[in-house]
mmCIF file of the N, C-alpha and C atoms, coordinates in Angstrom:
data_MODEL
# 
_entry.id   MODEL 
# 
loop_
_atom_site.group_PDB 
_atom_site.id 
_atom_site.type_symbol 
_atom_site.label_atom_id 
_atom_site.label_alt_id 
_atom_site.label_comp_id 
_atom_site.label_asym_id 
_atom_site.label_entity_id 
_atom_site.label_seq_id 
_atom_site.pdbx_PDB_ins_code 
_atom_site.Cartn_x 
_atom_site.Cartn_y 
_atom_site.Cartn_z 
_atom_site.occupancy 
_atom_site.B_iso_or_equiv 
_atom_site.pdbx_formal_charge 
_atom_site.auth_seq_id 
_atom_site.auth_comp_id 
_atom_site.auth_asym_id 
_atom_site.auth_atom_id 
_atom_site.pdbx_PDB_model_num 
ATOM 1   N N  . UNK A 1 1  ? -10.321 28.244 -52.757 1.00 0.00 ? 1  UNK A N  1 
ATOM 2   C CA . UNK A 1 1  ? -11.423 27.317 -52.950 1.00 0.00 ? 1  UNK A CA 1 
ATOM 3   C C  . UNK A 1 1  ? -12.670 27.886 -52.281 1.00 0.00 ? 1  UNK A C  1 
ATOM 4   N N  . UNK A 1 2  ? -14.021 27.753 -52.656 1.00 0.00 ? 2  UNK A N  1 
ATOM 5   C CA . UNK A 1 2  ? -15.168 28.108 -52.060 1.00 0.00 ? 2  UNK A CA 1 
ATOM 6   C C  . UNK A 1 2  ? -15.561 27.170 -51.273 1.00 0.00 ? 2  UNK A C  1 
ATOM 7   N N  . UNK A 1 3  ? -15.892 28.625 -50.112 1.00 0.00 ? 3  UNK A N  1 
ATOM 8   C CA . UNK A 1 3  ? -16.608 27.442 -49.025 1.00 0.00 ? 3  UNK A CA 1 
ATOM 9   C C  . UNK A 1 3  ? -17.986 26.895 -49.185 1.00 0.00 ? 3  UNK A C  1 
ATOM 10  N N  . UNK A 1 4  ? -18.028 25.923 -48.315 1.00 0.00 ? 4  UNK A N  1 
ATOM 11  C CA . UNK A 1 4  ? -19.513 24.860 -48.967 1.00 0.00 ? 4  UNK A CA 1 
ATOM 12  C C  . UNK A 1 4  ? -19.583 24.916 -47.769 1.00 0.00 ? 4  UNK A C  1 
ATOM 13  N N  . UNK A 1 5  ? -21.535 25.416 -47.770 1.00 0.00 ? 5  UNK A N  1 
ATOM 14  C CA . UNK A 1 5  ? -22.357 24.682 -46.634 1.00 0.00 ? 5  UNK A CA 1 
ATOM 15  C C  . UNK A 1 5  ? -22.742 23.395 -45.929 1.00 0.00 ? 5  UNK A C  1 
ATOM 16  N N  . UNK A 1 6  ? -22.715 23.769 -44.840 1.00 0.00 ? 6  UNK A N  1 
ATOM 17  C CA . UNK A 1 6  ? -22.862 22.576 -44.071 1.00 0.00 ? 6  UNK A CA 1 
ATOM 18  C C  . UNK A 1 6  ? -24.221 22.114 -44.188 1.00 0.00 ? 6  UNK A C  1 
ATOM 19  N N  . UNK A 1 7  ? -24.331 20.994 -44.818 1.00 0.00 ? 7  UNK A N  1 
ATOM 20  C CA . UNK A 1 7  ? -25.713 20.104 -45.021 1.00 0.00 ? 7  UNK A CA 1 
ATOM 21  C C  . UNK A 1 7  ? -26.824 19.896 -43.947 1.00 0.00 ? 7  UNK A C  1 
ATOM 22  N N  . UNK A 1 8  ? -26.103 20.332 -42.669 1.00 0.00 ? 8  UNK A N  1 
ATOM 23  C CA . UNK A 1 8  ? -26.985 19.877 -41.436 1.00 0.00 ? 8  UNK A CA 1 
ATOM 24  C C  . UNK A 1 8  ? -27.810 21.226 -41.368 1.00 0.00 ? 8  UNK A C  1 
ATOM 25  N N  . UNK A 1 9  ? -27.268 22.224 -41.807 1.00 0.00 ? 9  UNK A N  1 
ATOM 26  C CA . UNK A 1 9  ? -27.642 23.546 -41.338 1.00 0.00 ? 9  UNK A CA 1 
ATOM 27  C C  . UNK A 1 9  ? -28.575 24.221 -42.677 1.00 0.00 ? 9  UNK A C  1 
ATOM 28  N N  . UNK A 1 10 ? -28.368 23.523 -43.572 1.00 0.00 ? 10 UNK A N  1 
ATOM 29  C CA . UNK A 1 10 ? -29.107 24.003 -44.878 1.00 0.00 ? 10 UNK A CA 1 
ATOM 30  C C  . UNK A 1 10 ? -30.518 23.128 -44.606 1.00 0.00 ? 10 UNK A C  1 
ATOM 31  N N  . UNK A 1 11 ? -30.266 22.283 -44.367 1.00 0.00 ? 11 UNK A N  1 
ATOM 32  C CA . UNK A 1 11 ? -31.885 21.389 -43.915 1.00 0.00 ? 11 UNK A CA 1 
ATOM 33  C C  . UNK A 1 11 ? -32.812 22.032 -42.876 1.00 0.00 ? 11 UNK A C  1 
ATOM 34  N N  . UNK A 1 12 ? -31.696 22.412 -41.750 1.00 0.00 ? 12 UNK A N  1 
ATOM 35  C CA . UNK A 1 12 ? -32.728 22.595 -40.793 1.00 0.00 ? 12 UNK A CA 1 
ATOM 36  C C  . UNK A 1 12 ? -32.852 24.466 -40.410 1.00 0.00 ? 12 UNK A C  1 
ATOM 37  N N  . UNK A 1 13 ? -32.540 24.751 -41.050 1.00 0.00 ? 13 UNK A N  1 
ATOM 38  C CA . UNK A 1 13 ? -32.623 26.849 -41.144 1.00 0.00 ? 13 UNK A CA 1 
ATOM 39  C C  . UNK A 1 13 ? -32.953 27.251 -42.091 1.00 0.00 ? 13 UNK A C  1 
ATOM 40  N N  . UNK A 1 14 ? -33.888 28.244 -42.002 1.00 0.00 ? 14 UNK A N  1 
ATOM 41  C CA . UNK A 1 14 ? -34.558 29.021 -43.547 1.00 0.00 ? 14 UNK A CA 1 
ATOM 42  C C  . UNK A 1 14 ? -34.123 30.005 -42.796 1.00 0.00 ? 14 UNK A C  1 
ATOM 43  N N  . UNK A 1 15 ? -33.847 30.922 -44.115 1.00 0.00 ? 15 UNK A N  1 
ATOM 44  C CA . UNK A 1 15 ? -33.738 32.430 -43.738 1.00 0.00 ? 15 UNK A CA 1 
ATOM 45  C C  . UNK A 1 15 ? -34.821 33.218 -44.460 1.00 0.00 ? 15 UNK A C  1 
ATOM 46  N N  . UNK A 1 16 ? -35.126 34.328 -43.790 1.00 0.00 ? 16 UNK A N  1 
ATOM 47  C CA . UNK A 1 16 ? -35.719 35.183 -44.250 1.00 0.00 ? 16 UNK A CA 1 
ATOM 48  C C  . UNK A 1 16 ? -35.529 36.064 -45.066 1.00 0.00 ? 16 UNK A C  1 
ATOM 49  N N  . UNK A 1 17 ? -36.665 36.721 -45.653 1.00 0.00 ? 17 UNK A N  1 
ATOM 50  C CA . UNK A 1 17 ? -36.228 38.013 -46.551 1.00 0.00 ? 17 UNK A CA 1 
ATOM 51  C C  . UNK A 1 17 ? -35.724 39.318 -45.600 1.00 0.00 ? 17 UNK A C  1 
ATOM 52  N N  . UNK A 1 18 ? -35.983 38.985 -44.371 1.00 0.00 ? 18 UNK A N  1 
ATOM 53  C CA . UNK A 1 18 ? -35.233 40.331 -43.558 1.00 0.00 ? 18 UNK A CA 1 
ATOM 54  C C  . UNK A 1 18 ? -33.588 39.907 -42.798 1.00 0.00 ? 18 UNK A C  1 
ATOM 55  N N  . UNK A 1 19 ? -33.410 38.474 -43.282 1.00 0.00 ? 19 UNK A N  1 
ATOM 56  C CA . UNK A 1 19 ? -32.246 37.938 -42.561 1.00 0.00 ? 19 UNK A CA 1 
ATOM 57  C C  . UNK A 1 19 ? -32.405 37.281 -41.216 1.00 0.00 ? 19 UNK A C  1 
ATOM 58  N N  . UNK A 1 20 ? -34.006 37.039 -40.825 1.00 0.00 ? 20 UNK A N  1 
ATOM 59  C CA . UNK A 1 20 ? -33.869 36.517 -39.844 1.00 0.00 ? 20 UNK A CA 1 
ATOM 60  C C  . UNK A 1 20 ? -33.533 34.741 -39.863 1.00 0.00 ? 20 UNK A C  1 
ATOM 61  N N  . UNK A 1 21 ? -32.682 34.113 -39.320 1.00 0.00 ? 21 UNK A N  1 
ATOM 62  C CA . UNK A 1 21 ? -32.984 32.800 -38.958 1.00 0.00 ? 21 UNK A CA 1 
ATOM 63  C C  . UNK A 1 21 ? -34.285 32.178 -38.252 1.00 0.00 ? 21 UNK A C  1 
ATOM 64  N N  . UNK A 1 22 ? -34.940 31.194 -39.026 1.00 0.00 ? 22 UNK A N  1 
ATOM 65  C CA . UNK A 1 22 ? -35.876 30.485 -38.533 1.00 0.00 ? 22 UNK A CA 1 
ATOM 66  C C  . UNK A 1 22 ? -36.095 28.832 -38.549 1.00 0.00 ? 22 UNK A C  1 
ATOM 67  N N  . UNK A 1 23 ? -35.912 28.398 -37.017 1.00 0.00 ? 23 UNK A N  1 
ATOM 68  C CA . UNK A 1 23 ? -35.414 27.170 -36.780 1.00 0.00 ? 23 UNK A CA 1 
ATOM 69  C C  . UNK A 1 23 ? -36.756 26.188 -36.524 1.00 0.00 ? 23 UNK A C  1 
ATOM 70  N N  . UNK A 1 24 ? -37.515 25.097 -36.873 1.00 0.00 ? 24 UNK A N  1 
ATOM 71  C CA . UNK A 1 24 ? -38.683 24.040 -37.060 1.00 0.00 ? 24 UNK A CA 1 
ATOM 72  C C  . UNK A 1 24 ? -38.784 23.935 -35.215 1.00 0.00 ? 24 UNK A C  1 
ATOM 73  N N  . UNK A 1 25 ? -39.938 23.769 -34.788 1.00 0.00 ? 25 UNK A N  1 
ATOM 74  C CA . UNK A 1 25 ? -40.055 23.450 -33.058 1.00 0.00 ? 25 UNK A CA 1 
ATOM 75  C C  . UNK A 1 25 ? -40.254 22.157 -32.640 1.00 0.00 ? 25 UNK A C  1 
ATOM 76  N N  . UNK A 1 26 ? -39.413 21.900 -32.051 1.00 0.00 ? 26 UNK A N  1 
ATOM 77  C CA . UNK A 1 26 ? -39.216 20.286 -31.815 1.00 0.00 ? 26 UNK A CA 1 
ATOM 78  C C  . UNK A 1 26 ? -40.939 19.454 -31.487 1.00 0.00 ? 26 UNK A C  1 
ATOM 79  N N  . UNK A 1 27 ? -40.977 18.177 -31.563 1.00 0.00 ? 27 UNK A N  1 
ATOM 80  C CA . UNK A 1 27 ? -41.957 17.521 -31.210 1.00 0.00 ? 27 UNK A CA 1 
ATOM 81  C C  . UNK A 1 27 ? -43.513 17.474 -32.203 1.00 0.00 ? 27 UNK A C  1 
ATOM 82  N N  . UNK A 1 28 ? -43.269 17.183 -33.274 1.00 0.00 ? 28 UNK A N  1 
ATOM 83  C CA . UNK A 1 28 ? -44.243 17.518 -34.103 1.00 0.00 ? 28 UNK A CA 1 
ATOM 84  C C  . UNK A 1 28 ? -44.482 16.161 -34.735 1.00 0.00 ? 28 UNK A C  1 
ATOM 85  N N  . UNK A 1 29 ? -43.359 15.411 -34.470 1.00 0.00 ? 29 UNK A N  1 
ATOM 86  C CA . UNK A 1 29 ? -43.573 14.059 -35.229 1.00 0.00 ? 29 UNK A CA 1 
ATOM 87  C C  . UNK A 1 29 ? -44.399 12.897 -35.108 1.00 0.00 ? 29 UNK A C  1 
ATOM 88  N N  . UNK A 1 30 ? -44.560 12.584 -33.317 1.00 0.00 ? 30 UNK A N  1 
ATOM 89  C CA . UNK A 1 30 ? -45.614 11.353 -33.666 1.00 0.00 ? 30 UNK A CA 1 
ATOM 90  C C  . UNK A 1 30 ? -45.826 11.561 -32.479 1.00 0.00 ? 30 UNK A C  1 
ATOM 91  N N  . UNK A 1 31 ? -47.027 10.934 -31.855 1.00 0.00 ? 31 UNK A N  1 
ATOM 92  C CA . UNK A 1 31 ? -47.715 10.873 -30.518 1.00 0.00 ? 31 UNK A CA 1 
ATOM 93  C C  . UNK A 1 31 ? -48.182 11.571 -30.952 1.00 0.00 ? 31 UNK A C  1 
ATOM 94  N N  . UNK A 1 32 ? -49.026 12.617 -31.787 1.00 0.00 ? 32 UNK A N  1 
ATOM 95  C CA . UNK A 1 32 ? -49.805 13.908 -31.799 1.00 0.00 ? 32 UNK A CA 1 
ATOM 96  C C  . UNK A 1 32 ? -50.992 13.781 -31.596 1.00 0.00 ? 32 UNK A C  1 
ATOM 97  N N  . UNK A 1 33 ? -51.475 12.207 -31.579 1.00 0.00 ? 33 UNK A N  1 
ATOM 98  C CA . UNK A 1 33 ? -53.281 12.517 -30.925 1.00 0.00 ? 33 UNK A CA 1 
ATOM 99  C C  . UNK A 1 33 ? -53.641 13.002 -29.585 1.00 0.00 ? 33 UNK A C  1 
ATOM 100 N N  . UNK A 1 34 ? -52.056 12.639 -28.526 1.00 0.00 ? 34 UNK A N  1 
ATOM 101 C CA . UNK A 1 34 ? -52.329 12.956 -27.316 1.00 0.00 ? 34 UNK A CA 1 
ATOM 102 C C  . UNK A 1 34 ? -51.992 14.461 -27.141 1.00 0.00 ? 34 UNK A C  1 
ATOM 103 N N  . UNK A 1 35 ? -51.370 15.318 -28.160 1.00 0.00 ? 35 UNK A N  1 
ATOM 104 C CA . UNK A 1 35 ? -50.860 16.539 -28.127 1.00 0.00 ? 35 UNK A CA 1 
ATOM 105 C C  . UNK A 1 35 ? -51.953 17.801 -28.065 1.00 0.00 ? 35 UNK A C  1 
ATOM 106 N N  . UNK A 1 36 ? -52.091 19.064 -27.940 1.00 0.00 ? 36 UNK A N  1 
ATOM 107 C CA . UNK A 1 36 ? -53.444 19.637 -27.855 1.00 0.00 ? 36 UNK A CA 1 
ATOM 108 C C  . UNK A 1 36 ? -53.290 20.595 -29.128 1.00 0.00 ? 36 UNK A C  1 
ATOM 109 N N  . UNK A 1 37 ? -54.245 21.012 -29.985 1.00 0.00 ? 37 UNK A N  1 
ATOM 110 C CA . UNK A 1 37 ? -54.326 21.756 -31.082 1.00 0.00 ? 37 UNK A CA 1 
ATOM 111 C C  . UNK A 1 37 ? -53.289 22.923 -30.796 1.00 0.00 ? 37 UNK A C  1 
ATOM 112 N N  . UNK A 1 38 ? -53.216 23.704 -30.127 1.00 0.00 ? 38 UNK A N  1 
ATOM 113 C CA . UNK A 1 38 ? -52.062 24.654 -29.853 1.00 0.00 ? 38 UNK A CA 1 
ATOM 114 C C  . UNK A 1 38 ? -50.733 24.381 -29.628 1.00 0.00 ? 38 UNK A C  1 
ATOM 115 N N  . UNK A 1 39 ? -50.582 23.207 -29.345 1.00 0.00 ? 39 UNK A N  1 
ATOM 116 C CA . UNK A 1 39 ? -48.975 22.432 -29.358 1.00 0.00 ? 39 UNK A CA 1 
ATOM 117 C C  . UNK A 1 39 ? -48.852 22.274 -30.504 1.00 0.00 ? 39 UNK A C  1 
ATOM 118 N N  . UNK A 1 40 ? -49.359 21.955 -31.916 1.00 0.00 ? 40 UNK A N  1 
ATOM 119 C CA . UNK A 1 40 ? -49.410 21.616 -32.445 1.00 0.00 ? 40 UNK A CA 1 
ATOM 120 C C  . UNK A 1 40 ? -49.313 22.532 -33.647 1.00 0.00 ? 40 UNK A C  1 
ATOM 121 N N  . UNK A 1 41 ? -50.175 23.680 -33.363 1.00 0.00 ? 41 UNK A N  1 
ATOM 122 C CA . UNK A 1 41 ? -50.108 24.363 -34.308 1.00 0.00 ? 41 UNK A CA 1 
ATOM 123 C C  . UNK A 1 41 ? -48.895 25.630 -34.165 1.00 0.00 ? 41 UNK A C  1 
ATOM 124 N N  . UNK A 1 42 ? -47.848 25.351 -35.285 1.00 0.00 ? 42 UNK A N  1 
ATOM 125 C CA . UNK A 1 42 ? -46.921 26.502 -35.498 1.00 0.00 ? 42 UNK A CA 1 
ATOM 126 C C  . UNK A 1 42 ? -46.717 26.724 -36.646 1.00 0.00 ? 42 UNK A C  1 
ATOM 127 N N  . UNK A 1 43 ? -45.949 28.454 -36.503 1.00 0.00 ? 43 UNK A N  1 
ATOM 128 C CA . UNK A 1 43 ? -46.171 28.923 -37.695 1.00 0.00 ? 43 UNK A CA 1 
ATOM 129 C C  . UNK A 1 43 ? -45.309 27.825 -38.639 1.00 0.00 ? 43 UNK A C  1 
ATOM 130 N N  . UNK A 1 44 ? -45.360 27.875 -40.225 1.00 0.00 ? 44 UNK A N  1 
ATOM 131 C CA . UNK A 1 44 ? -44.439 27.061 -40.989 1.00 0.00 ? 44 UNK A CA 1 
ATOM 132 C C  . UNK A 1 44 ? -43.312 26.888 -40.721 1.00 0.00 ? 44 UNK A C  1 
ATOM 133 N N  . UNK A 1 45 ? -42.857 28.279 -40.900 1.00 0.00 ? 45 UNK A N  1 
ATOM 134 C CA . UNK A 1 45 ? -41.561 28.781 -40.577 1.00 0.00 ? 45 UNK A CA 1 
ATOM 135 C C  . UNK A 1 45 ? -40.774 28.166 -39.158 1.00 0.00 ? 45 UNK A C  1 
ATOM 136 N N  . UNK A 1 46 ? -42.001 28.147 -38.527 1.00 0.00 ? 46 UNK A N  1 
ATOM 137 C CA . UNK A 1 46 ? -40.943 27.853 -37.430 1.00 0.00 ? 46 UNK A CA 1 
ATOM 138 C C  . UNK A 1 46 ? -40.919 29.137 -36.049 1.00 0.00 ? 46 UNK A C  1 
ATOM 139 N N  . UNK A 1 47 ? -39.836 29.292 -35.892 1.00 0.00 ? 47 UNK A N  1 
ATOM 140 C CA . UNK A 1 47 ? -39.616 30.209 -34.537 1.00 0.00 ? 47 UNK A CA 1 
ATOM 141 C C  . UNK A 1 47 ? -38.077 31.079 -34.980 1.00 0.00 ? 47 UNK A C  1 
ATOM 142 N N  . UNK A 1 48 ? -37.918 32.062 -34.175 1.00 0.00 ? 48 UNK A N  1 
ATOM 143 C CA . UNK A 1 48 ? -36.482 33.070 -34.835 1.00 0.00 ? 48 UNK A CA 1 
ATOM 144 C C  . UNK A 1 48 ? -35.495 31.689 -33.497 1.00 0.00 ? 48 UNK A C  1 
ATOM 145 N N  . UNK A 1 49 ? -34.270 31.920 -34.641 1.00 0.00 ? 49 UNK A N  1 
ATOM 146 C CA . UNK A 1 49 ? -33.278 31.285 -33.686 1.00 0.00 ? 49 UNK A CA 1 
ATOM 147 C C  . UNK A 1 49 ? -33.005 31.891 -32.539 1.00 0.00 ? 49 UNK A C  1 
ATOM 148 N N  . UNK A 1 50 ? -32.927 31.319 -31.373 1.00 0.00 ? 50 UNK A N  1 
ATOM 149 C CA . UNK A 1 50 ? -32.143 32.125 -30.275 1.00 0.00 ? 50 UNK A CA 1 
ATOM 150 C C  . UNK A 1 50 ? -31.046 32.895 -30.806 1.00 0.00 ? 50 UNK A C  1 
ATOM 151 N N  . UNK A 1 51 ? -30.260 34.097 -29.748 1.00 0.00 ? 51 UNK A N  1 
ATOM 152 C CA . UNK A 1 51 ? -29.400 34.762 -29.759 1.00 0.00 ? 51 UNK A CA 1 
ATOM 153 C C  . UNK A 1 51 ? -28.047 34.032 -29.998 1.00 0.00 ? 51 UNK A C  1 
ATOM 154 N N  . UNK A 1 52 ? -27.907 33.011 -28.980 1.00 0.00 ? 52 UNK A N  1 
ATOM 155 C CA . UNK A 1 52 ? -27.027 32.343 -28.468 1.00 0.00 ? 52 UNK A CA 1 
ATOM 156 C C  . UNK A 1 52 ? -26.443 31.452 -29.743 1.00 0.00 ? 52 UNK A C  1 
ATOM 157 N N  . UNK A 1 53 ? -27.304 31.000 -30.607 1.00 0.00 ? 53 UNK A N  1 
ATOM 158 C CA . UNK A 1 53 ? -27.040 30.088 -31.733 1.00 0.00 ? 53 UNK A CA 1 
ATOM 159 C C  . UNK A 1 53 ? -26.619 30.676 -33.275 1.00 0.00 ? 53 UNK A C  1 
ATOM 160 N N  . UNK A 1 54 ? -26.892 32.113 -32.993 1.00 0.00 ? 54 UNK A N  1 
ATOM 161 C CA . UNK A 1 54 ? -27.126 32.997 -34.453 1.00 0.00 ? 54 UNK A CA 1 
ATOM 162 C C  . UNK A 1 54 ? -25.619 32.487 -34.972 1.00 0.00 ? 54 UNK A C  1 
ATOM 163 N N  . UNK A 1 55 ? -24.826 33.335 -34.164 1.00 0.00 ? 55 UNK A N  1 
ATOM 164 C CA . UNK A 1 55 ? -22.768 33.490 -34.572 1.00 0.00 ? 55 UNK A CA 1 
ATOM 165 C C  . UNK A 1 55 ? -22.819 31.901 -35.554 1.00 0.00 ? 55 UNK A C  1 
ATOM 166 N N  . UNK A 1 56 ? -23.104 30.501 -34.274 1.00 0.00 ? 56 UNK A N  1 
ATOM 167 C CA . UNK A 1 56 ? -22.769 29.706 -35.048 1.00 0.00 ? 56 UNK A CA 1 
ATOM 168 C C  . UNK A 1 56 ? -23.734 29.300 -36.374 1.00 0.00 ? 56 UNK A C  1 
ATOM 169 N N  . UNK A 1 57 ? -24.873 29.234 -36.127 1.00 0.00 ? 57 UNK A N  1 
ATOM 170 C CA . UNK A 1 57 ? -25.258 29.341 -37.403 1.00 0.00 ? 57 UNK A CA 1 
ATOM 171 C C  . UNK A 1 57 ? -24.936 29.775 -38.770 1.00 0.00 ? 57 UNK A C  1 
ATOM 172 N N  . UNK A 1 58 ? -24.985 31.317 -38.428 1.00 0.00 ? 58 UNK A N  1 
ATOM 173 C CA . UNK A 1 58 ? -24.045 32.013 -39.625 1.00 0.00 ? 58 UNK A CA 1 
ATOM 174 C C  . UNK A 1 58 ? -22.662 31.696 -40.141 1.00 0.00 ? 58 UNK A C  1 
ATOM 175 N N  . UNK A 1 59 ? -21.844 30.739 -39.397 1.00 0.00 ? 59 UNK A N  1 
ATOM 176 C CA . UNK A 1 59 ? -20.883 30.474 -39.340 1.00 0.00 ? 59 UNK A CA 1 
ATOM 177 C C  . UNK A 1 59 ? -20.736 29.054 -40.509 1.00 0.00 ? 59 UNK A C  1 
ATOM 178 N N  . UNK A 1 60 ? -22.266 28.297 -40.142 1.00 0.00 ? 60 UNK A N  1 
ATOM 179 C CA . UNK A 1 60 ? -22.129 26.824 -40.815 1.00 0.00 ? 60 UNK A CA 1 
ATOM 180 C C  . UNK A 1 60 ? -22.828 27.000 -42.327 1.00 0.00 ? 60 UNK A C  1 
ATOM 181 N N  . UNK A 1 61 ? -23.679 28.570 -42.129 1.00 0.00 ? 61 UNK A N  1 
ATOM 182 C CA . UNK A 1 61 ? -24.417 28.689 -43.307 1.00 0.00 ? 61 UNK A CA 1 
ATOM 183 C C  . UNK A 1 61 ? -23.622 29.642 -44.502 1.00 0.00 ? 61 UNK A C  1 
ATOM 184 N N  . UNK A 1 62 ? -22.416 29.912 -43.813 1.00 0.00 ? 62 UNK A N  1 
ATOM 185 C CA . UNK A 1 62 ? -21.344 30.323 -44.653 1.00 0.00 ? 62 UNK A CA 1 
ATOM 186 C C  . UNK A 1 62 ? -22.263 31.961 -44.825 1.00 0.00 ? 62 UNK A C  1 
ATOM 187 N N  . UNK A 1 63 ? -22.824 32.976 -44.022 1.00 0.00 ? 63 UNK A N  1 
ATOM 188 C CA . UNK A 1 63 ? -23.439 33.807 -44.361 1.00 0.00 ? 63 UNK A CA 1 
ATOM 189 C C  . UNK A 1 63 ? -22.706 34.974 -43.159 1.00 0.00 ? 63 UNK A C  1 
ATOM 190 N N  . UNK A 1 64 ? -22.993 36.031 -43.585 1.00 0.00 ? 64 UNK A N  1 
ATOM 191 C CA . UNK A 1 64 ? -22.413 37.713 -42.723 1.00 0.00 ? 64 UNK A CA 1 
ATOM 192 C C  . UNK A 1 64 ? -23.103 37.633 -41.970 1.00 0.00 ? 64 UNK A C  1 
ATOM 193 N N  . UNK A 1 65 ? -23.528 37.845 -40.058 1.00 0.00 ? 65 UNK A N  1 
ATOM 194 C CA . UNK A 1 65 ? -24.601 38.343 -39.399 1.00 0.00 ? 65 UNK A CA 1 
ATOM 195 C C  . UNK A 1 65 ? -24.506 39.471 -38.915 1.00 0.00 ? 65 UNK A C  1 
# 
Protein backbone atom coordinates (compact mmCIF):
# COMPACT_ATOMS: atom_id res chain seq x y z
CA UNK A 1 0.00 0.00 0.00
CA UNK A 2 1.32 3.67 -0.52
CA UNK A 3 2.30 5.74 2.02
CA UNK A 4 0.23 8.99 2.56
CA UNK A 5 1.37 12.21 3.94
CA UNK A 6 0.83 13.52 6.98
CA UNK A 7 -1.64 16.51 6.63
CA UNK A 8 -0.01 18.45 9.47
CA UNK A 9 3.26 18.51 7.68
CA UNK A 10 1.99 19.19 4.10
CA UNK A 11 0.33 22.48 5.47
CA UNK A 12 2.96 23.69 7.35
CA UNK A 13 6.48 22.83 5.09
CA UNK A 14 7.28 23.90 1.56
CA UNK A 15 10.11 22.51 0.01
CA UNK A 16 12.35 23.88 -2.19
CA UNK A 17 13.71 23.48 -5.59
CA UNK A 18 17.14 22.71 -3.89
CA UNK A 19 15.40 20.39 -1.19
CA UNK A 20 15.58 22.70 1.38
CA UNK A 21 12.74 22.62 4.09
CA UNK A 22 11.09 25.88 4.82
CA UNK A 23 9.05 26.30 7.97
CA UNK A 24 6.35 29.92 8.40
CA UNK A 25 7.88 32.10 11.74
CA UNK A 26 5.70 32.04 14.48
CA UNK A 27 3.73 35.26 15.62
CA UNK A 28 2.42 36.93 12.60
CA UNK A 29 -1.17 36.63 13.42
CA UNK A 30 -2.65 39.34 15.52
CA UNK A 31 -1.42 42.05 17.91
CA UNK A 32 0.70 43.34 14.89
CA UNK A 33 0.10 47.09 15.44
CA UNK A 34 2.20 46.78 18.53
CA UNK A 35 4.85 44.62 16.53
CA UNK A 36 7.80 46.67 14.69
CA UNK A 37 8.10 46.57 10.74
CA UNK A 38 11.11 44.14 10.98
CA UNK A 39 9.27 41.60 13.19
CA UNK A 40 7.06 41.58 10.84
CA UNK A 41 8.57 41.45 7.81
CA UNK A 42 9.68 37.79 6.57
CA UNK A 43 10.67 36.26 3.76
CA UNK A 44 7.34 34.27 2.25
CA UNK A 45 8.89 31.28 2.50
CA UNK A 46 9.60 31.42 5.76
CA UNK A 47 13.00 30.30 7.44
CA UNK A 48 15.18 26.74 6.61
CA UNK A 49 14.03 24.14 9.20
CA UNK A 50 16.38 23.55 11.99
CA UNK A 51 18.79 20.56 11.87
CA UNK A 52 17.20 18.90 14.67
CA UNK A 53 13.64 18.66 12.94
CA UNK A 54 14.83 17.76 9.25
CA UNK A 55 14.98 13.44 9.98
CA UNK A 56 11.46 13.96 11.34
CA UNK A 57 10.11 15.99 8.90
CA UNK A 58 11.28 13.96 6.06
CA UNK A 59 9.92 11.21 7.79
CA UNK A 60 6.08 12.73 7.94
CA UNK A 61 6.60 14.17 4.39
CA UNK A 62 7.20 10.68 3.24
CA UNK A 63 10.48 12.20 1.35
CA UNK A 64 14.63 10.87 1.17
CA UNK A 65 16.92 13.51 3.17
Amino acid sequence: MKQKTKSIAKKRVKLTGSGKMMLQKAAKNHLLSSKSKRQKKVSPLGVDAPAGHKKLLSRLLNISQ
